[in-house]
PyMOL commands that place a pseudoatom at each C-alpha (Angstrom):
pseudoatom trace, name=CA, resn=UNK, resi=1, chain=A, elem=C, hetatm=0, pos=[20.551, -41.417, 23.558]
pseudoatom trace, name=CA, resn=UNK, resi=2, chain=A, elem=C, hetatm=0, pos=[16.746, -42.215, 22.697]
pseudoatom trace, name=CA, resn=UNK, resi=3, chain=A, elem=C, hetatm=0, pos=[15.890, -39.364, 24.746]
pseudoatom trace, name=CA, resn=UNK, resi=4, chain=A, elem=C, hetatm=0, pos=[17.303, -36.901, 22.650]
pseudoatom trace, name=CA, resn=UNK, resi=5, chain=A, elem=C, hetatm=0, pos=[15.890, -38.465, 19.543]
pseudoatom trace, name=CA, resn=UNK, resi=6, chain=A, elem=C, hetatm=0, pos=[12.688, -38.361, 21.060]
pseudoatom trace, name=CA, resn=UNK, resi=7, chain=A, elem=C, hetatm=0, pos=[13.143, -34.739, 21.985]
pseudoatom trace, name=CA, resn=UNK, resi=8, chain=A, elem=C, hetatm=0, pos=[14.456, -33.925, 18.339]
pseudoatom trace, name=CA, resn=UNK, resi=9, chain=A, elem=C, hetatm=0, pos=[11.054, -35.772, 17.128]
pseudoatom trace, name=CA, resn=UNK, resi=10, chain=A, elem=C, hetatm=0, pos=[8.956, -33.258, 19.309]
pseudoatom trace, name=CA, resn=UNK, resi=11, chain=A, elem=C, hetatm=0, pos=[10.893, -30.282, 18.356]
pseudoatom trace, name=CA, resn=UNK, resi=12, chain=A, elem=C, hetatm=0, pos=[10.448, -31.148, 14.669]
pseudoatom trace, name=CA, resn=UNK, resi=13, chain=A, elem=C, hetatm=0, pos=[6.504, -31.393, 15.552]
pseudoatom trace, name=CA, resn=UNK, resi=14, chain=A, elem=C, hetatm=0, pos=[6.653, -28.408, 17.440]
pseudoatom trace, name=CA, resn=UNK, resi=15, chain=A, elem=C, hetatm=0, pos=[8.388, -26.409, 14.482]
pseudoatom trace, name=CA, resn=UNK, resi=16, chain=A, elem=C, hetatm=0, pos=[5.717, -27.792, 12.077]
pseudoatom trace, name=CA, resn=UNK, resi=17, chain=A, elem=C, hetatm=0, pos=[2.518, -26.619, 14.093]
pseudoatom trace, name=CA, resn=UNK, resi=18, chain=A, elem=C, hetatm=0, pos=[4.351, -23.042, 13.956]
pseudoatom trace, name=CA, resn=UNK, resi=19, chain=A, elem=C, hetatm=0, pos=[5.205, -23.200, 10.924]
pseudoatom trace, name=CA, resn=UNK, resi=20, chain=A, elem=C, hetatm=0, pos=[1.856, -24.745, 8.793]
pseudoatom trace, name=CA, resn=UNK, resi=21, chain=A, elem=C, hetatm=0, pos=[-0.365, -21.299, 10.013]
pseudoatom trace, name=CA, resn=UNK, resi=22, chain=A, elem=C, hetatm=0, pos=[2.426, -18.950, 8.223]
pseudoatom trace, name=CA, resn=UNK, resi=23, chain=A, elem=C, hetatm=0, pos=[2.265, -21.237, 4.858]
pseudoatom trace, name=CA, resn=UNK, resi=24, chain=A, elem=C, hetatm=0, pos=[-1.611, -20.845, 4.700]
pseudoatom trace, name=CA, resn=UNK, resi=25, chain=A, elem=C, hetatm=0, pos=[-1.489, -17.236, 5.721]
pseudoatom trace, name=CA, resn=UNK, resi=26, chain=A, elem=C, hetatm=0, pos=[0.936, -16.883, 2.950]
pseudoatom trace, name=CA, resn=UNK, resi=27, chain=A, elem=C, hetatm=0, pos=[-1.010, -19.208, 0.282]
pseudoatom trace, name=CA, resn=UNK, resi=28, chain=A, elem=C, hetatm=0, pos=[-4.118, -17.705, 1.030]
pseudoatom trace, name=CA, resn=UNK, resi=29, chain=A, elem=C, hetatm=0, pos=[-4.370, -14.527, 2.391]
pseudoatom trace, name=CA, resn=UNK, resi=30, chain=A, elem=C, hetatm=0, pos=[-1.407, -12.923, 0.348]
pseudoatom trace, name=CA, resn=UNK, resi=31, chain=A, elem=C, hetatm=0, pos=[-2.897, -13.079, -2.973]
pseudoatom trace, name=CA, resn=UNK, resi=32, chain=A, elem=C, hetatm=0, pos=[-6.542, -12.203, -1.509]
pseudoatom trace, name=CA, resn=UNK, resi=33, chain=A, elem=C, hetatm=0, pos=[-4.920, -8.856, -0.887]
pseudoatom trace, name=CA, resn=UNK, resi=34, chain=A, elem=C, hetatm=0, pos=[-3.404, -8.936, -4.132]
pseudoatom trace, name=CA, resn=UNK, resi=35, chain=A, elem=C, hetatm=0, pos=[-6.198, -8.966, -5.738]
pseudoatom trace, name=CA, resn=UNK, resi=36, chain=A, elem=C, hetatm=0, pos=[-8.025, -6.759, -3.695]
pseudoatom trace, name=CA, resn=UNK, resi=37, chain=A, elem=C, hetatm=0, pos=[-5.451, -3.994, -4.311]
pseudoatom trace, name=CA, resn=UNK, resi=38, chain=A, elem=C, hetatm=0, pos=[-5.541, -4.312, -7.910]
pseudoatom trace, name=CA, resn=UNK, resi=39, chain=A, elem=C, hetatm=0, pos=[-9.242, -4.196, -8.177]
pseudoatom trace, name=CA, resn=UNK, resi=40, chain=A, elem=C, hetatm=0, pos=[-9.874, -1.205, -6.000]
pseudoatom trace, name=CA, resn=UNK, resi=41, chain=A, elem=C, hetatm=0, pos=[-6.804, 0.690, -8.004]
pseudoatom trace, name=CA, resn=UNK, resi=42, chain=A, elem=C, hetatm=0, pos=[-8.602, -0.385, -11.031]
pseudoatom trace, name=CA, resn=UNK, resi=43, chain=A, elem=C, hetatm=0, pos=[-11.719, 1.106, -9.687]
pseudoatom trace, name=CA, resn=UNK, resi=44, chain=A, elem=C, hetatm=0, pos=[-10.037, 4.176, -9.180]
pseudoatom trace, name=CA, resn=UNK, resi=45, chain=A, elem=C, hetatm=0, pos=[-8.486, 4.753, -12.036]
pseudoatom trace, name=CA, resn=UNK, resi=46, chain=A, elem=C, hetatm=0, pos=[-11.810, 4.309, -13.863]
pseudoatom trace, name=CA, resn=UNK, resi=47, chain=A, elem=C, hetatm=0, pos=[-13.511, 7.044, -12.233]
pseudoatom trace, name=CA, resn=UNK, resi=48, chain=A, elem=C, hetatm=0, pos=[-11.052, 9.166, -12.960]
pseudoatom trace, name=CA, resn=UNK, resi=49, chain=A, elem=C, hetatm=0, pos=[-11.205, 8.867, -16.304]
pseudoatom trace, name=CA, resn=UNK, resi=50, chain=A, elem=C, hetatm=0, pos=[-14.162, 6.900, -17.502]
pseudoatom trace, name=CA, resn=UNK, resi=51, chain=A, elem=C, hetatm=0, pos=[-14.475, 5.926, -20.784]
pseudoatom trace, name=CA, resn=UNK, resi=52, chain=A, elem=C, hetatm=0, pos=[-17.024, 7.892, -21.978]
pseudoatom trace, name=CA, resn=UNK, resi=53, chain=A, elem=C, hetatm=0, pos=[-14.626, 10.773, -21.523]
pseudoatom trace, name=CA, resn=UNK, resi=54, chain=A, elem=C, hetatm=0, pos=[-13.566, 12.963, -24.526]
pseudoatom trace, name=CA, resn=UNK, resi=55, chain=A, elem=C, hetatm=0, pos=[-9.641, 14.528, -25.086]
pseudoatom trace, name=CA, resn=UNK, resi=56, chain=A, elem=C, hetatm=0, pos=[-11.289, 17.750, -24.067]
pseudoatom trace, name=CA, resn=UNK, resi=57, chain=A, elem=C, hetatm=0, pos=[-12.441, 16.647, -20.572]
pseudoatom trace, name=CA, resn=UNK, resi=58, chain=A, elem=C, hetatm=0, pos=[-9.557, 14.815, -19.772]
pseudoatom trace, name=CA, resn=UNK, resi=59, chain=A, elem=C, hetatm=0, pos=[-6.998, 17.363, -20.676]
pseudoatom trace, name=CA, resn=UNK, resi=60, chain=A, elem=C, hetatm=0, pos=[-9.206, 19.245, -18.481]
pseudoatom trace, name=CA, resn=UNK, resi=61, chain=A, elem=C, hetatm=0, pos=[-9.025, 16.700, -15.418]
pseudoatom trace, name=CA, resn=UNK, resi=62, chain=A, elem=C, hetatm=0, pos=[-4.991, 16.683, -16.169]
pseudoatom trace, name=CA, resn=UNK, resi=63, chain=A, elem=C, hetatm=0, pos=[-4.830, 20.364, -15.739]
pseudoatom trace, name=CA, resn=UNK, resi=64, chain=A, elem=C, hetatm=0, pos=[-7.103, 20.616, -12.373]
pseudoatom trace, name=CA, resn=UNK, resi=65, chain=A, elem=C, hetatm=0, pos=[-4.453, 17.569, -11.357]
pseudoatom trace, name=CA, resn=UNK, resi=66, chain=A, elem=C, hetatm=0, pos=[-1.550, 19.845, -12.224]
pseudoatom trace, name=CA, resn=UNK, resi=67, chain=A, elem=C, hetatm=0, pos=[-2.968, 22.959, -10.479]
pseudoatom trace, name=CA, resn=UNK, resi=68, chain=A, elem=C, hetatm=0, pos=[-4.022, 20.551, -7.775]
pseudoatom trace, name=CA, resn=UNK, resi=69, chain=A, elem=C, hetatm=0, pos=[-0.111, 19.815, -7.211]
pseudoatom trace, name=CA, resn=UNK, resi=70, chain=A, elem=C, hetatm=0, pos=[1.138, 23.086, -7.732]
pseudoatom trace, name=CA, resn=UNK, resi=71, chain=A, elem=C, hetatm=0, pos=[-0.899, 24.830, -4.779]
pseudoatom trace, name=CA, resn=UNK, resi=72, chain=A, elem=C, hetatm=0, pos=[0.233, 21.976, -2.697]
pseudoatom trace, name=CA, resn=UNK, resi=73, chain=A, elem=C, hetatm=0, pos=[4.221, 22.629, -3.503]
pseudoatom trace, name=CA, resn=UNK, resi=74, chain=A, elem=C, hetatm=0, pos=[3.647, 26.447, -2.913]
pseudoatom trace, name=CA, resn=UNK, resi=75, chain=A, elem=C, hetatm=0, pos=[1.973, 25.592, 0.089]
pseudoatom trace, name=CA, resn=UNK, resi=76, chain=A, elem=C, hetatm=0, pos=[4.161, 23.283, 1.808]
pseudoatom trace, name=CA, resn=UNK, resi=77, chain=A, elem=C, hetatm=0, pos=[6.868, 26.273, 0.628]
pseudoatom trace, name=CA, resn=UNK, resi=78, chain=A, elem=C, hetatm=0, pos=[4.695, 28.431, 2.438]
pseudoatom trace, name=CA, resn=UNK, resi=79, chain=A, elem=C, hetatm=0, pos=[4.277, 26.067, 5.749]
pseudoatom trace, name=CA, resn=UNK, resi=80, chain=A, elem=C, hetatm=0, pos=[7.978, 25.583, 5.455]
pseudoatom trace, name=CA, resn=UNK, resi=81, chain=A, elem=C, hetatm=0, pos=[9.306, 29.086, 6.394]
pseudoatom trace, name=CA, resn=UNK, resi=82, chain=A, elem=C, hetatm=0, pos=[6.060, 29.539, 8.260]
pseudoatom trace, name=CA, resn=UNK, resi=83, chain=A, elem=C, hetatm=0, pos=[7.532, 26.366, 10.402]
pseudoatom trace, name=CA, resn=UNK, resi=84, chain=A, elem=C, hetatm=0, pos=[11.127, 28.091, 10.249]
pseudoatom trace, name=CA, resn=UNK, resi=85, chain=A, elem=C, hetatm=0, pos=[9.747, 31.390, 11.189]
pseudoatom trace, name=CA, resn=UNK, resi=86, chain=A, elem=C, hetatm=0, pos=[8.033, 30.289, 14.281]
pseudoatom trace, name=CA, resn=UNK, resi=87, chain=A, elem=C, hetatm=0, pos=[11.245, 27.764, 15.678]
pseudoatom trace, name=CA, resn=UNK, resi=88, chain=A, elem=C, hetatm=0, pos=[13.372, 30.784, 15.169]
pseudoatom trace, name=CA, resn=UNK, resi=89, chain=A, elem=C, hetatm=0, pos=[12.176, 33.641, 16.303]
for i in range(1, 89): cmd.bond("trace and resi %d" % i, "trace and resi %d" % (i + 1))
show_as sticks, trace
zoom trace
């Protein structure tokens, strides 16, 4: 009977080793990357529109965006029946 109490004891130490790594990782390291992503999006978003920017130039930036998109849907269109063109001859 001790023997298994023993061997529960060990298991319980063994479970704790394990599991202490995955709290720290979780405590630490989580919200590190967290932050990180928030900062660089931040970043990004900045130089995209900084704030020296006027309505002009960004309505400007939002249109080269919108064109921007627009040649990619036409293209992928485009690559689409390009695709379908050369699977079925």
């Amino acid at each position: 009977m001790q023997l298994c109490i023993k061997s529960e004891g060990r298991d319980r130490a063994g479970y704790s080793a394990h599991v202490i790594p995955w709290l720290i990782f979780a405590l630490v390291v989580v919200p590190l990357v967290v932050v990180a992503f928030a900062a660089a999006r931040r970043r990004t978003v900045g130089s995209e529109h900084p704030p020296s920017e006027d309505a002009d130039a960004r309505a400007r930036t939002e249109q080269e965006f919108a064109e921007a998109e627009a040649y990619e849907a036409k293209w992928r269109e485009e690559d689409k029946e390009r695709y379908r063109q050369e699977r079925f001859p």
